[in-house]
FITOR-61674 format. One record per residue: x, y, z of N, C-alpha, C in turn; residue in three letters. Coordinates in steps of 0.001 Angstrom, whole numbers, padded with zeros to 6 digits, always signed. Layout:
! residues N
XYZXYZXYZALA ...
***
This chain:
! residues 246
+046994-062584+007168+046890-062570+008624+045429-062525+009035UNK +045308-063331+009784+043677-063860+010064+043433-063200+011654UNK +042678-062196+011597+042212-061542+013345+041698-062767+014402UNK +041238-063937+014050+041237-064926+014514+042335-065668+015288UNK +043556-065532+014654+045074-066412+014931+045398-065603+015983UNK +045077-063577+015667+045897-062735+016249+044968-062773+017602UNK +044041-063489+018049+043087-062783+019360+042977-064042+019872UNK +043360-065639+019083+043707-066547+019882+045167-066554+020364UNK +045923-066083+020204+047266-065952+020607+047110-065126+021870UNK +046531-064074+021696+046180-062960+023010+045348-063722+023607UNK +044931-064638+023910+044284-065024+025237+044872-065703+026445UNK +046121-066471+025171+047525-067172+026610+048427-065674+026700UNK +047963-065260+028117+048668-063842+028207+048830-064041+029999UNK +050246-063797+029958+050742-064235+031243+050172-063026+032336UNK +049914-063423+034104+049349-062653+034536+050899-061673+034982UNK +050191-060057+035415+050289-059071+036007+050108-058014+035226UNK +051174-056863+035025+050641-055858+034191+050237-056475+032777UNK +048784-055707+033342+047868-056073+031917+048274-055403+030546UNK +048770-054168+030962+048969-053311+029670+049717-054044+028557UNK +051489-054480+029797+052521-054489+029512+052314-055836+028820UNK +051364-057049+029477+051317-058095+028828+050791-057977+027641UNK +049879-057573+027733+049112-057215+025866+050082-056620+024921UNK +051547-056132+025137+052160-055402+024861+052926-056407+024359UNK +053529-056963+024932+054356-058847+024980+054056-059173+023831UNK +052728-059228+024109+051595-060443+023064+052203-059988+021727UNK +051439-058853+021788+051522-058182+020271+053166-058529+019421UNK +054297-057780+020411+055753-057529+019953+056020-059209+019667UNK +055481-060529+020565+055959-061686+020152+055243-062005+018947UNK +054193-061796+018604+053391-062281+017258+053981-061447+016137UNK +054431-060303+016167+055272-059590+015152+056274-060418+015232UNK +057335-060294+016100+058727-061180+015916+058177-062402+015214UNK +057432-063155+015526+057568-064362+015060+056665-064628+013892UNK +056136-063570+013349+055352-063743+011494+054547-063425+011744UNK +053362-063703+012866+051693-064061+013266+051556-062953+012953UNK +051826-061805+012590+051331-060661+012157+052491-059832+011584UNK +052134-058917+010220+053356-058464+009867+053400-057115+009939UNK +054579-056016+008881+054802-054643+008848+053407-054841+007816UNK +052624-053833+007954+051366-053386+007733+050412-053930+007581UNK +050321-054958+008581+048453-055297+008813+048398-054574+009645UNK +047074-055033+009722+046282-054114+010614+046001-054895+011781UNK +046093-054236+012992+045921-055179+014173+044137-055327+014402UNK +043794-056414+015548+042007-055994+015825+041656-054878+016488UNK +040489-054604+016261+039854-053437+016879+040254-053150+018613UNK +040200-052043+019117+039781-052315+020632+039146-052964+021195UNK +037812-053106+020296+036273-053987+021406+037145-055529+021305UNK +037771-056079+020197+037950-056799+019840+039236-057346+020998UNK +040201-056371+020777+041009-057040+021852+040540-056990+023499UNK +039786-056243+024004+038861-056241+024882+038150-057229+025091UNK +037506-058006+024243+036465-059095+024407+037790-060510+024502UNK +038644-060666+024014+039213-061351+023996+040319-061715+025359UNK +040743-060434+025440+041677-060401+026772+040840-060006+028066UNK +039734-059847+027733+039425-059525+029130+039474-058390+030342UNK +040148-056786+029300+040427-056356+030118+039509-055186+029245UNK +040320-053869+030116+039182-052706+029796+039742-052000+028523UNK +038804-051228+028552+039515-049971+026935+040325-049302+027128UNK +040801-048860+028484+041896-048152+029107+043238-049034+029259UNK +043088-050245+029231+044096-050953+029326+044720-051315+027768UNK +043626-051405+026915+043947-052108+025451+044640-050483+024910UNK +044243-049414+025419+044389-047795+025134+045848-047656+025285UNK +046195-048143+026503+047001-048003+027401+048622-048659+026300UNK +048148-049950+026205+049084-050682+025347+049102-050581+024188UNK +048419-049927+023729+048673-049199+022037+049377-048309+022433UNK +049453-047390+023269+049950-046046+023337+051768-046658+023795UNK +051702-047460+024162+053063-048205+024329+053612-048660+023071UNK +053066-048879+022513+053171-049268+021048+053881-048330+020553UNK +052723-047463+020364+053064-046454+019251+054361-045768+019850UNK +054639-045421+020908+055786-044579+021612+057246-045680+020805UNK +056684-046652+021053+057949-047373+020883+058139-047384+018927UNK +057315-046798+018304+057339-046803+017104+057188-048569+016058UNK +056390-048917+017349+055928-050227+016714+054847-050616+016019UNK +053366-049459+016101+052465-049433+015228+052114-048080+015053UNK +051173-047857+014249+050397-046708+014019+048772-046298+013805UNK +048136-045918+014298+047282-045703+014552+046994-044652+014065UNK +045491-044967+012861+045597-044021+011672+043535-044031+012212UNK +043496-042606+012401+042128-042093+013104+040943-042692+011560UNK +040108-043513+012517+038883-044003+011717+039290-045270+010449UNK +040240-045417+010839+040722-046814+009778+041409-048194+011040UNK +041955-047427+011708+042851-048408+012483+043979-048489+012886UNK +044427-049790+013622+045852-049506+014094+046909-050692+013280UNK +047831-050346+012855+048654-051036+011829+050142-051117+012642UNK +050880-052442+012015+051756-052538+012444+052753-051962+011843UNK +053833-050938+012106+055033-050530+011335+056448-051147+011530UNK +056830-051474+012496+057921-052239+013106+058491-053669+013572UNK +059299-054259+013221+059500-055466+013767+059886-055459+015266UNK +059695-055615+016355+060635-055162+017585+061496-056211+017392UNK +062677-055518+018157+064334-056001+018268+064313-056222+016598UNK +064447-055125+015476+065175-055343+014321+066380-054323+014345UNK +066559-053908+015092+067505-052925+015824+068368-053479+016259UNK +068135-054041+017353+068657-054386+018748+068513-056227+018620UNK +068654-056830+017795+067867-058344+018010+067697-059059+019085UNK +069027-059116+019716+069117-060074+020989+068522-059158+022258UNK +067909-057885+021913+067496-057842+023345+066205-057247+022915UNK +065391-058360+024181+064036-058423+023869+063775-057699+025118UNK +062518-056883+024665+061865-055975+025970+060676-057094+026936UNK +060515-057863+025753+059324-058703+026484+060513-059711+027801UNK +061411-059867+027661+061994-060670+028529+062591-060147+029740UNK +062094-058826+030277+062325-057768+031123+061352-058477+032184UNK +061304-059299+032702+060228-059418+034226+060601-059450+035143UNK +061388-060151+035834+062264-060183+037070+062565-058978+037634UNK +062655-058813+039081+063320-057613+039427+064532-057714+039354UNK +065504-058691+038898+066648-059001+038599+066836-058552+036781UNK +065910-058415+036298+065377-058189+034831+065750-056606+034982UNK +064818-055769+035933+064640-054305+035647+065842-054042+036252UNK +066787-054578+037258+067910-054147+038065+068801-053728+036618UNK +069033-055402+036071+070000-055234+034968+069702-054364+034190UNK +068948-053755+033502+068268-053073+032538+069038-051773+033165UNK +068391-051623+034046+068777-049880+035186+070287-049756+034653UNK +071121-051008+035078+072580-050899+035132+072926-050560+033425UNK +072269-051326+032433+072859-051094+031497+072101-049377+031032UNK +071342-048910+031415+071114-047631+031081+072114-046417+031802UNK +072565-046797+033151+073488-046060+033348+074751-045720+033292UNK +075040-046850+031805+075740-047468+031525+076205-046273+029937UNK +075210-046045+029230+075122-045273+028193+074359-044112+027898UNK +073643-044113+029411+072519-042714+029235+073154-041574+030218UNK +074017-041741+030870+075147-040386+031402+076012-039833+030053UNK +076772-040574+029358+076862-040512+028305+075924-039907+027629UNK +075068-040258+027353+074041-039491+026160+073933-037671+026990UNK +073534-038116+028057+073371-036776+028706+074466-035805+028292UNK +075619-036174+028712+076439-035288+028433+076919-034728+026695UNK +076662-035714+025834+076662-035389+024867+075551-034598+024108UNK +074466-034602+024722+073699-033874+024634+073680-032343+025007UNK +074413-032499+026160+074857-031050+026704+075480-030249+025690UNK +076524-030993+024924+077598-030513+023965+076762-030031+022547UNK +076075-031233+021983+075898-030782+020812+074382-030831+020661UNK +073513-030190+021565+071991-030006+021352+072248-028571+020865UNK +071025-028560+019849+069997-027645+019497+069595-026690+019838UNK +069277-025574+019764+068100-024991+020746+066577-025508+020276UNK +066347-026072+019074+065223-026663+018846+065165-027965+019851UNK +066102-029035+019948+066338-030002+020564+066099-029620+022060UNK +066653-028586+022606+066339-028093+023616+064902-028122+024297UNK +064430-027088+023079+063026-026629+023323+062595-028286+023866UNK +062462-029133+022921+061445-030525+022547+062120-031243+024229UNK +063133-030862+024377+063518-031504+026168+062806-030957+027441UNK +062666-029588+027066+062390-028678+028033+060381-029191+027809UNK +059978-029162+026641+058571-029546+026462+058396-030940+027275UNK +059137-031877+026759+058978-033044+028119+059383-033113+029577UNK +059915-032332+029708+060010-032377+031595+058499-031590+031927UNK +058376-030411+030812+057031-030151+031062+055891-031146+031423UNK +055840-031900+030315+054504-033060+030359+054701-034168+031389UNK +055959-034135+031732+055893-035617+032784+055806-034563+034281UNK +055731-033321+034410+055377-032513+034999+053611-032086+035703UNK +053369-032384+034276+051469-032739+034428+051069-033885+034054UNK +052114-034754+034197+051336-036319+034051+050465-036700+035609UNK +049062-037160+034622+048084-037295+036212+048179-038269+036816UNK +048390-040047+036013+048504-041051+036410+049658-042184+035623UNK +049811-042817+035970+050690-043799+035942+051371-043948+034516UNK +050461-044560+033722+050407-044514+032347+050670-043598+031836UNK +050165-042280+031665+050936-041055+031628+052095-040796+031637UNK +052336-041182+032991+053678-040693+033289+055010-041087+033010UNK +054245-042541+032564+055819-043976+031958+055888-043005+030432UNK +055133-042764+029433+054921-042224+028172+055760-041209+028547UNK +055283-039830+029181+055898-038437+029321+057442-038943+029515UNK +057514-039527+030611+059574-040528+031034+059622-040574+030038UNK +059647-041908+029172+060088-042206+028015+060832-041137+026449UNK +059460-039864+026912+059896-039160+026085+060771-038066+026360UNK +060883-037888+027613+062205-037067+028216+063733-037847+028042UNK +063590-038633+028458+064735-039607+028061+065051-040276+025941UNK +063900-039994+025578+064466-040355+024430+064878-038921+023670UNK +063716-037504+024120+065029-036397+023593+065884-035966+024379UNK +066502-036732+025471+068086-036380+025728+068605-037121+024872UNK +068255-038397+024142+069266-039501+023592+069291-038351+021947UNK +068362-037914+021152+067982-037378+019902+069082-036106+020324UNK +068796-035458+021436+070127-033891+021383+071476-033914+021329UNK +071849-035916+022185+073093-036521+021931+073768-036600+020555UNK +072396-036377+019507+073266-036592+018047+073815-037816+017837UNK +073782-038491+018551+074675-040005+018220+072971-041120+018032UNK +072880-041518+016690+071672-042468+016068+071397-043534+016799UNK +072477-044177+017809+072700-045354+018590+071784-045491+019793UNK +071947-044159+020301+071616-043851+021701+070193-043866+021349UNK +069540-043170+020410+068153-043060+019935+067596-044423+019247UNK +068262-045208+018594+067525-046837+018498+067768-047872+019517UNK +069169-047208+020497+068602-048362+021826+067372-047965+022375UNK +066930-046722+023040+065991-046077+023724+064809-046585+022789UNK +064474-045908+021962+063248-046804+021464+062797-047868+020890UNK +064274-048990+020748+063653-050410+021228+063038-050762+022317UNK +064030-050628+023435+063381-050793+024678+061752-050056+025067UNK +061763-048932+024707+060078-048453+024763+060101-047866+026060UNK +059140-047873+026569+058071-047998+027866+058658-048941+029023UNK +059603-050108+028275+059627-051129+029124+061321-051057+029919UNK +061902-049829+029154+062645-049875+030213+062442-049066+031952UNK +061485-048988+032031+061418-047926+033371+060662-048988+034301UNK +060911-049546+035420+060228-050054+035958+059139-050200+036427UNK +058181-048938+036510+056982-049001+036882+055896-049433+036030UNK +056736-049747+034639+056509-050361+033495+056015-051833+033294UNK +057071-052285+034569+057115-053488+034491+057010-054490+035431UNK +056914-053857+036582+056573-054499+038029+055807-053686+038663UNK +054405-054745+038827+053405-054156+039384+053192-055395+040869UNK +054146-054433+042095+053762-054935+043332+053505-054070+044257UNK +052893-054529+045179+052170-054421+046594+053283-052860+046902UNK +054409-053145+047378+055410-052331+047556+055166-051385+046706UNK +055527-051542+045560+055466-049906+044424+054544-049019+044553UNK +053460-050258+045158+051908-049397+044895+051609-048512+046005UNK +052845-049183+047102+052296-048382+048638+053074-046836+048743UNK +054097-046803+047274+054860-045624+047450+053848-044480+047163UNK +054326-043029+047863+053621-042245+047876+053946-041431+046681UNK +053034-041716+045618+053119-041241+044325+053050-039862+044004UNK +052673-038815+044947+053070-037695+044695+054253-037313+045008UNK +054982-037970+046495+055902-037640+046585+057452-038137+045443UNK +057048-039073+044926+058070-039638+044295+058087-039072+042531UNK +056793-038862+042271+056659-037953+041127+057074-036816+041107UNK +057234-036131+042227+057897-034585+042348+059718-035136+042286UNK +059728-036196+043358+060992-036166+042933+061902-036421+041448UNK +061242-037122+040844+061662-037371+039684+061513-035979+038627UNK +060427-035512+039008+060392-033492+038429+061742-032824+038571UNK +062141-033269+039613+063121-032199+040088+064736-032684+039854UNK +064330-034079+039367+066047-034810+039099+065909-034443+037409UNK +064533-034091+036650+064646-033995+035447+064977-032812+035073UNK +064690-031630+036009+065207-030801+035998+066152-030083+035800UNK +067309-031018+036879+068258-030605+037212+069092-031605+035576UNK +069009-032319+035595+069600-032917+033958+069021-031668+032552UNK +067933-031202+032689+068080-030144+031741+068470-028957+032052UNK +068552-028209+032973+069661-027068+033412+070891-027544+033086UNK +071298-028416+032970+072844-028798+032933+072774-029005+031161UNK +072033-029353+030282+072012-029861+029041+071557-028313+028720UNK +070796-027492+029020+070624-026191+028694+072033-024866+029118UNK +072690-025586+029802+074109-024574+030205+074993-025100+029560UNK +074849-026278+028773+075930-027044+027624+077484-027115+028894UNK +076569-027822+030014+077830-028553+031121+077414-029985+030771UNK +079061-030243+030527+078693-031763+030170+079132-032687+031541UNK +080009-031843+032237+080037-033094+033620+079061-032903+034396UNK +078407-031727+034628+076805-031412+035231+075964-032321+034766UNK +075696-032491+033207+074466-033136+032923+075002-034344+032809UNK +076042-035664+032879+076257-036594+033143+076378-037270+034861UNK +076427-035960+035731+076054-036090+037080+074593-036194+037536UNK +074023-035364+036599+072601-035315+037038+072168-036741+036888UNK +072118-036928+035001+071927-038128+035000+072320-039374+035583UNK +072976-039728+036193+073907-040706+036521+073030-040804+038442UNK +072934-039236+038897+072391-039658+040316+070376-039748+039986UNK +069984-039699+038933+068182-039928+038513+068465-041423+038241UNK +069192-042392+037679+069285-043498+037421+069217-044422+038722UNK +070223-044053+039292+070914-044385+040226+069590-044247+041460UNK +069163-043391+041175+067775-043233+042425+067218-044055+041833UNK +066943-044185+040732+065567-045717+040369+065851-046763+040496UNK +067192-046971+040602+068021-048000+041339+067038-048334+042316UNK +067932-047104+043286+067623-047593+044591+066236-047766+045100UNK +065287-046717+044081+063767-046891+044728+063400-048161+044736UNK +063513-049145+043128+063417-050543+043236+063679-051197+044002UNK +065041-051293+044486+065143-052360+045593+065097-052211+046688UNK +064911-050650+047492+064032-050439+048300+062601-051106+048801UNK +061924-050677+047430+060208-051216+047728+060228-052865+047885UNK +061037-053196+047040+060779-054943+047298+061993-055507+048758UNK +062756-054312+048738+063123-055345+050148+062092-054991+051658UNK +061144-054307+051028+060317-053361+052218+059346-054516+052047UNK +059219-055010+050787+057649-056361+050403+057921-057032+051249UNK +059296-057519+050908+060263-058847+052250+059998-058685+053313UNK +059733-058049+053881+059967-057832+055528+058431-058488+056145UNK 
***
């Protein structure tokens, strides 16, 4: 694998989220050979000089990476690839999530199996499992900005799927990554005009209320909770873009 092939491929990189596109890049050049399970990807400066964007952004999309357990990043050597994406899941690709018709469906199929997880989680979590739930509502609690805060989500939602005990719920969730949450994945005018403190508290307080219910081992509580936090990201989505419309 030639760093050459891998940083001409990253330059046809479709516009909007920058992160998420560099993110694309990478997961399609794995799927398709251009890079395999343990090379090593290019440097930061490197994908920086190439894509055009900043160190916070190339930062940004490693850290998407790695959440999704697609590379690893080994301090003072580099970042390596560990994962094929969709060797799990094949037919469903995260990179093909763009549309707001894309994140709608996505929403639906999560509320589809993640009330479920909730509640099974209620039943047969841990108190270690617990703890590691209760630690992420913490962190998406002090998440400062954006990026942050998709990571901290991600990981609240993937240890409700890990306390569920069921292996399924935990390799759909981290195929999908980062990219199932919409703010992930649509970056418009509308989203941007929402008032981000206020909507970050709310989501504090719906995560909340899903771990009180997974910590009282109520399983129609914590499949309610979950089911009305989904269901709000629903609606925030097509809120903001029918508000773009107008």
């Amino acid at each position: 694998m030639s760093n050459d092939t891998v940083t001409a491929d990253i330059t046809r990189r479709r516009p909007g989220n920058l992160a998420q596109s560099l993110v694309d890049d990478v997961c399609r050049m794995i799927s398709q050979g251009v890079v395999k399970p343990g090379d090593k990807l290019p440097t930061e400066l490197e994908l920086m000089a190439v894509g055009g964007v900043s160190r916070a952004t190339v930062r940004e999309a490693l850290s998407r990476l790695q959440v999704s357990g697609i590379v690893e990043t080994r301090r003072g050597i580099g970042t390596f690839v560990l994962n094929v994406p969709g060797s799990t899941v094949s037919r469903l690709d995260p990179a093909t999530i763009v549309t707001l018709q894309d994140v709608i469906a996505i929403l639906d199929v999560r509320i589809s199996f993640e009330i479920e997880a909730a509640g099974l989680a209620a039943l047969r979590r841990t108190d270690a499992q617990l703890a590691s739930i209760e630690e992420a509502v913490k962190r998406f609690e002090q998440a400062c900005d954006t990026s942050g805060s998709i990571v901290a989500d991600f990981q609240f939602h993937l240890q409700i799927a890990q306390a569920s005990n069921n292996r399924y719920f935990v390799d759909i969730i981290t195929h999908f990554g980062t990219s199932m949450f919409p703010r992930a994945r649509l970056d418009t005018v509308a989203i941007a005009r929402l008032d981000r403190q206020q909507k970050h508290e709310r989501l504090v307080r719906e995560h909340a209320h899903i771990f009180d219910a997974v910590a009282r081992g109520d399983y129609d509580a914590a499949r309610a909770a979950m089911r009305i936090h989904l269901a709000n990201s629903r609606a925030r989505v097509v809120k903001a873009h029918e508000d773009l419309s107008i």
